[in-house]
C-alpha positions as CSV (number, residue, x, y, z in Angstrom):
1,X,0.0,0.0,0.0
2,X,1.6,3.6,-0.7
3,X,0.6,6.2,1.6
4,X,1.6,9.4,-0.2
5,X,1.7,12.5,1.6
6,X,0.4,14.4,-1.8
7,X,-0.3,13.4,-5.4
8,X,3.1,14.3,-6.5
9,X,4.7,11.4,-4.1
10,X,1.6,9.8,-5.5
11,X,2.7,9.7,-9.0
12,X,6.7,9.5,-8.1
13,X,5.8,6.1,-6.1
14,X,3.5,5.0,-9.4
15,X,6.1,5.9,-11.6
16,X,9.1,3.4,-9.6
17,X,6.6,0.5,-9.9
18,X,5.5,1.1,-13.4
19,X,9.0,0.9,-14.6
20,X,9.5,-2.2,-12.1
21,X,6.2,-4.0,-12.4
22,X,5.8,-3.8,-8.8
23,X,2.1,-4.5,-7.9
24,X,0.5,-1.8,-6.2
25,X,-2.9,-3.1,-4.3
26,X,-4.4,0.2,-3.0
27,X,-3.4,3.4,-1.8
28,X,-4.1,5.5,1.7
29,X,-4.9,8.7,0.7
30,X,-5.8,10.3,4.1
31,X,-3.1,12.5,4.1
32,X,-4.5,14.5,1.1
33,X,-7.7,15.6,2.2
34,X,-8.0,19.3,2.3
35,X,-11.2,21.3,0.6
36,X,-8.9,23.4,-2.0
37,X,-11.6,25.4,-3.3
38,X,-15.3,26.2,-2.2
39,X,-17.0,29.0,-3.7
40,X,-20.7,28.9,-2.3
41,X,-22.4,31.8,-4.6
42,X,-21.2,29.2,-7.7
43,X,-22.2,26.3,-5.3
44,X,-19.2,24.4,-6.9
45,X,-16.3,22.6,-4.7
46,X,-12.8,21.2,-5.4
47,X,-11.4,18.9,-2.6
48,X,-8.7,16.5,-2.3
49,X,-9.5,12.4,-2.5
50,X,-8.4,11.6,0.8
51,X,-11.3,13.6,2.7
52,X,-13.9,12.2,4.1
53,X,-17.4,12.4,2.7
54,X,-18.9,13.4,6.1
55,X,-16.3,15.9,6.9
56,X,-17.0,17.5,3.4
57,X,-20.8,17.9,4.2
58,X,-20.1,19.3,7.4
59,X,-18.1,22.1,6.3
60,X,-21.1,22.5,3.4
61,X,-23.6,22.7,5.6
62,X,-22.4,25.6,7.3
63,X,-23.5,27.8,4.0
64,X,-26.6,25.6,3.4
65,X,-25.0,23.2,0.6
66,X,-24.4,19.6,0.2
67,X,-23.2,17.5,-1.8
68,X,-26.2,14.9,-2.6
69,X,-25.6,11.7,-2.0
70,X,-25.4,9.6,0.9
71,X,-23.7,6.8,1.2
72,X,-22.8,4.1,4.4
73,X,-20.3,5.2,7.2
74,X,-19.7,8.4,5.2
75,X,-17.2,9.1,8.3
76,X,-14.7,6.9,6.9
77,X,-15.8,7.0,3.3
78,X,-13.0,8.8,1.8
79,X,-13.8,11.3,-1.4
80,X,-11.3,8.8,-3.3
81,X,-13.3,5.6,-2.3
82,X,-16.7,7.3,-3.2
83,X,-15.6,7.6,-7.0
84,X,-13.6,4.5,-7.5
85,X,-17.2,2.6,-5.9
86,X,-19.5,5.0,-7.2
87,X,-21.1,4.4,-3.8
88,X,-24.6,5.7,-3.0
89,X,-27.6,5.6,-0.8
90,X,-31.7,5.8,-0.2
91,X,-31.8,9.5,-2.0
92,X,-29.8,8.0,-5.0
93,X,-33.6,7.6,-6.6
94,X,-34.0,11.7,-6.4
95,X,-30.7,12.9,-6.8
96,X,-28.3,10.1,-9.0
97,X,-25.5,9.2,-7.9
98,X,-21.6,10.4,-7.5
99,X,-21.3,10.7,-11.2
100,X,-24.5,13.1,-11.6
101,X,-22.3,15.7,-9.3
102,X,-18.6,15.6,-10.8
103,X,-17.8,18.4,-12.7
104,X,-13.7,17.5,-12.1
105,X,-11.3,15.1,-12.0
106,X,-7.3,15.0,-11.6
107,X,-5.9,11.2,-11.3
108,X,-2.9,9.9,-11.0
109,X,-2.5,7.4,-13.9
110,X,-0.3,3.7,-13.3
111,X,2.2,5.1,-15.5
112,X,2.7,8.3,-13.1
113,X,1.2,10.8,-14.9
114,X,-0.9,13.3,-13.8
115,X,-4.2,13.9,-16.0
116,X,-7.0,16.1,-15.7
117,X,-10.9,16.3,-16.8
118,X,-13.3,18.3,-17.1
119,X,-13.0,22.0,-14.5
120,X,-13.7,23.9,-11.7
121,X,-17.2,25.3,-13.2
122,X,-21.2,23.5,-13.9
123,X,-20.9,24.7,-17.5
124,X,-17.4,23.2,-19.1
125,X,-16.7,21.4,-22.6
126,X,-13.1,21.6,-22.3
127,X,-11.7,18.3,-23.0
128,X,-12.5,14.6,-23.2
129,X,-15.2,13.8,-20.8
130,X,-13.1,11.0,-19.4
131,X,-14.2,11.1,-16.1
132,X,-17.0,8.8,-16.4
133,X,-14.0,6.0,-17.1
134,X,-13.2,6.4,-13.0
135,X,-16.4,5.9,-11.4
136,X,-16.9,2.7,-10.2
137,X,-13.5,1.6,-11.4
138,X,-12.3,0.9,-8.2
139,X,-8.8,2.4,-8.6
140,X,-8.2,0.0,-11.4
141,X,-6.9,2.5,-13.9
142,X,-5.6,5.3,-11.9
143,X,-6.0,6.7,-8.4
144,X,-7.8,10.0,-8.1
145,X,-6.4,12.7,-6.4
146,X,-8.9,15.7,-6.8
147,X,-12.2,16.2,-7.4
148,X,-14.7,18.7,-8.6
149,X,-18.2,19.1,-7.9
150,X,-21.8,21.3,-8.1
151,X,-23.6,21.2,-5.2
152,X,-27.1,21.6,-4.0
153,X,-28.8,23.6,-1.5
154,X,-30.0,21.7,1.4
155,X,-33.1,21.5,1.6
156,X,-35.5,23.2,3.6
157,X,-37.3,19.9,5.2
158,X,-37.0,16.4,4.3
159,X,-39.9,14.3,5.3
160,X,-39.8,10.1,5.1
161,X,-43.1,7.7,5.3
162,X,-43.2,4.2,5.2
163,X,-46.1,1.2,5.0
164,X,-45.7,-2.3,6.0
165,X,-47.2,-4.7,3.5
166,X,-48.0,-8.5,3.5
167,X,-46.0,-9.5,0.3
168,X,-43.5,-8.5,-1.9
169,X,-46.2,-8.7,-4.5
170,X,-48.6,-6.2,-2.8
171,X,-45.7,-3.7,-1.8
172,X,-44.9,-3.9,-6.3
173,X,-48.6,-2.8,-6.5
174,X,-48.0,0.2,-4.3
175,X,-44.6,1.2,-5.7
176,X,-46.5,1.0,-9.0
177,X,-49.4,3.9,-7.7
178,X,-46.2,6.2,-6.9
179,X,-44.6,5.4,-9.7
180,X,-48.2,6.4,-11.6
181,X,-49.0,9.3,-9.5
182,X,-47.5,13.3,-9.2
183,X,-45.4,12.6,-6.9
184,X,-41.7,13.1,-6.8
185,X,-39.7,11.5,-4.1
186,X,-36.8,11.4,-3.6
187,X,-36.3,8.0,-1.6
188,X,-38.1,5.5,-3.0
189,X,-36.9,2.6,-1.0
190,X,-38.7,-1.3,-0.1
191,X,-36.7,-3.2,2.8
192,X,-37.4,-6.6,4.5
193,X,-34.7,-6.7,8.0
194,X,-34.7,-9.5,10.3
195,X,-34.9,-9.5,14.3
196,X,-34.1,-13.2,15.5
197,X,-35.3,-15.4,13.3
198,X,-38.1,-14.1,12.4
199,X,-38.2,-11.9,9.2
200,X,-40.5,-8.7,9.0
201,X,-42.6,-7.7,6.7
202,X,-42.2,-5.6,3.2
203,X,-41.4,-2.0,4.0
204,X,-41.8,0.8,1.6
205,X,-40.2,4.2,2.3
206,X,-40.9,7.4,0.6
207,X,-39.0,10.1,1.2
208,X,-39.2,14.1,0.2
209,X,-37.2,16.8,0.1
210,X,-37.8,20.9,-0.6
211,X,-39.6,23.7,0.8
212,X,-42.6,23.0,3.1
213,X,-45.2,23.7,0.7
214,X,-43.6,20.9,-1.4
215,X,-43.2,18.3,1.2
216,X,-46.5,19.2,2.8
217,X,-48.3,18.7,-0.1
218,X,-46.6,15.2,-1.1
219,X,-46.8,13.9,2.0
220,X,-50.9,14.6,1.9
221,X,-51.1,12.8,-1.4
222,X,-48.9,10.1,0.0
223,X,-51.3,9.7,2.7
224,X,-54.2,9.1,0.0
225,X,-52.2,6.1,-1.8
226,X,-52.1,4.5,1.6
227,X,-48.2,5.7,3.1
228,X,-48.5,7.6,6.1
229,X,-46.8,6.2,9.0
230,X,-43.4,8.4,10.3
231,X,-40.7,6.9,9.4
232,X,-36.7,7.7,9.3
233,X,-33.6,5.9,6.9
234,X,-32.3,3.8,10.2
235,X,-33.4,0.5,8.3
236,X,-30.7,1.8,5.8
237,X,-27.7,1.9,8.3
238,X,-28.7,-1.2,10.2
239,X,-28.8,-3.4,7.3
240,X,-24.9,-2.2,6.5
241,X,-23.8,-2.3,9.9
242,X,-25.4,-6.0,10.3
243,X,-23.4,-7.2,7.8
244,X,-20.7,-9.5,8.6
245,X,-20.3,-10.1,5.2
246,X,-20.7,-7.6,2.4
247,X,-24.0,-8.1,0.9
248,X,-24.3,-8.9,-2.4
249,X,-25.9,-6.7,-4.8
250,X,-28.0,-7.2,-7.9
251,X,-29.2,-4.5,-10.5
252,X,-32.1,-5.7,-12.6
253,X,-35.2,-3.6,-14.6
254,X,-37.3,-1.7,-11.6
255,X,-39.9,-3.8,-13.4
256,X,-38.2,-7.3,-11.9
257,X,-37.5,-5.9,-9.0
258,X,-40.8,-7.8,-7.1
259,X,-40.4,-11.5,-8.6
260,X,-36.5,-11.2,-7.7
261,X,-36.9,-10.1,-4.2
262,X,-39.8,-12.7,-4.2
263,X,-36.7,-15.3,-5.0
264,X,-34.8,-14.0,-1.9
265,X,-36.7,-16.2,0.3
266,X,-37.2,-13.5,3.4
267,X,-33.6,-13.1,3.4
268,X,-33.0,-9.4,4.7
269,X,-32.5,-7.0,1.7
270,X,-32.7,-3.4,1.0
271,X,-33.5,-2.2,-2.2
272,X,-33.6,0.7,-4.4
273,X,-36.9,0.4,-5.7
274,X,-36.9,2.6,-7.9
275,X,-33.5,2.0,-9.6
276,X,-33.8,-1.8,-9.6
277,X,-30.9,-2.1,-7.0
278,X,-31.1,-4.7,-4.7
279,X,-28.6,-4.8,-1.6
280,X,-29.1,-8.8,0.6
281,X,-27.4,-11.1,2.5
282,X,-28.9,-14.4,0.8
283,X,-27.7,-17.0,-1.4
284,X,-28.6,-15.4,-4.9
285,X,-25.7,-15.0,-6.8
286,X,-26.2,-11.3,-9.3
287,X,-26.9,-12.4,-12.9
288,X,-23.9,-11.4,-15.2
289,X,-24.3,-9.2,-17.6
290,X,-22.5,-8.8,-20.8
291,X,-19.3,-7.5,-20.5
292,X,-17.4,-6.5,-23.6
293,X,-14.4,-8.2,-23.0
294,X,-12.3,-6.7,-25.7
295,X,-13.0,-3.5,-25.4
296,X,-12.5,-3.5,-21.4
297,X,-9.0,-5.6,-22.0
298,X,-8.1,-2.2,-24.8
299,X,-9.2,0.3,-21.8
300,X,-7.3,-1.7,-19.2
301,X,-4.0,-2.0,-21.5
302,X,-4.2,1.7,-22.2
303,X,-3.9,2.8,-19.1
304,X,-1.8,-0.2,-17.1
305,X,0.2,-1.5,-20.0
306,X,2.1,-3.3,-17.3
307,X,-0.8,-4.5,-15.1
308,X,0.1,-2.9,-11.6
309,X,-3.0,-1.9,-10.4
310,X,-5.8,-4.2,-9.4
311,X,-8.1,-5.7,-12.5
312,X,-11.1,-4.1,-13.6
313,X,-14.1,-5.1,-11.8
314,X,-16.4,-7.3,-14.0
């Protein structure tokens, strides 16, 4: 592991074992992890990869901004980690995920190069758009080093309902009225968590976010379509910090989403309902998908020629 105290040493270090195919397995980047630029008025950020994503919303929130997405343990969730994992949370169904945000990237390349894309500013065509390569490559193609992002304004009230049903099949049938109806929420969540051995039932959460008016008004017509107990996004950080394991995860159409749950067989999950992500703790192994091979090996060889980093997750 290197453990640079800036990106410079950072692309010295990757530079040696380039030229000495020397594996390099990861790299602590907490020493990097200052906020280089934050201009509020242009709601746009610049930070290092080594801070943490809950130190970076706490220094936001004290002018009303954040960055939106929210993650597990974002304590110890380094900037860095977020992007190579593309990691996300319940509000990933309003607000996207890391990707949706980056406006920036510098990374240090395997080779020891230091390359940048995109800017500092919402509005930029400079350049490739070669950022999109780094999410969710987990660090096989280059470490990232700093990061650029818009940011939102918090927002005024955030409000989160939830409704216990019988089946899987009769919490589809409710996800499919919101779906149908006006409104717009931002969580969009169905859970099933386990006390003992018992499993409970089908959760649905629905969470909102805006002004009063807004909220008020969606949580009244959420009320109507039958989801109007109080609820919080606890369910979301017990299920992680359960885990003894990591849990698997499986992406499939939001139109699947019931008859694979269904397939679980009450095993505890948490899924995305309305992205068709499924986090659990059973013995379903994800479908594959088609990867294209060749052209992964071509992006891999371009940028680690000599193979130092670890392999491209598949």
């Amino acid at each position: 592991m290197l453990r640079p105290p800036d990106k410079e040493s950072l692309a010295a270090s990757l530079r040696s074992a380039h030229e000495n195919r020397e594996i390099v397995q990861s790299a602590d980047l907490s020493g990097m992890n200052r906020i280089l630029r934050y201009t509020p008025e242009d709601m746009t950020a610049k930070v290092e990869a080594g801070l943490t994503l809950g130190e970076f919303q706490r220094a936001l929130a004290a002018c009303g901004q954040w960055l939106p997405v929210d993650p597990p343990s974002p304590d110890t969730l380094t900037i860095g980690a977020l992007i190579a994992s593309n990691a996300s949370g319940p509000r990933r169904h309003g607000f996207g995920t890391i990707r949706d945000h980056l406006i920036g990237l510098e990374v240090a390349l395997a080779d020891g190069r230091l390359v940048k894309s995109g800017g500092n500013v919402v509005k930029n065509v400079a350049g490739y758009d070669l950022m999109k390569l780094f999410v969710g490559a987990r660090d096989s193609l280059g470490f990232v080093v700093e990061a650029s992002f818009k940011l939102l304004p918090l927002p005024e009230e955030e409000k989160f309902l939830q409704m216990e049903y019988r089946s899987p099949e009769d919490a589809g049938q409710a996800i499919d009225r919101v779906v149908e109806s006006e409104l717009t929420p931002v969580v969009l969540d169905l859970y099933q968590t386990q006390s003992g051995n018992d499993s409970t039932k089908p959760t649905l959460v629905l969470g909102f976010a805006g002004t009063q008016e807004e909220v008020g008004w969606q949580v009244e017509r959420a009320a109507a379509l039958g989801t109007s107990e109080p609820a919080t996004l606890d369910y979301d950080s017990r299920f992680w910090s359960a885990a003894t394991i990591a849990p698997r995860r499986i992406s499939v159409l939001p139109s699947r989403l019931i008859e694979t749950v269904r397939s679980l067989d009450n095993e505890p999950f948490v899924a995305r309902a309305g992205n068709g992500v499924i986090y659990h703790r059973g013995k379903l192994a994800p479908e594959k998908a088609a990867v294209p091979l060749n052209l992964v090996r071509r992006v891999k060889e371009t940028f680690d020629p000599n193979r130092i980093l670890p392999d491209i997750p598949m």
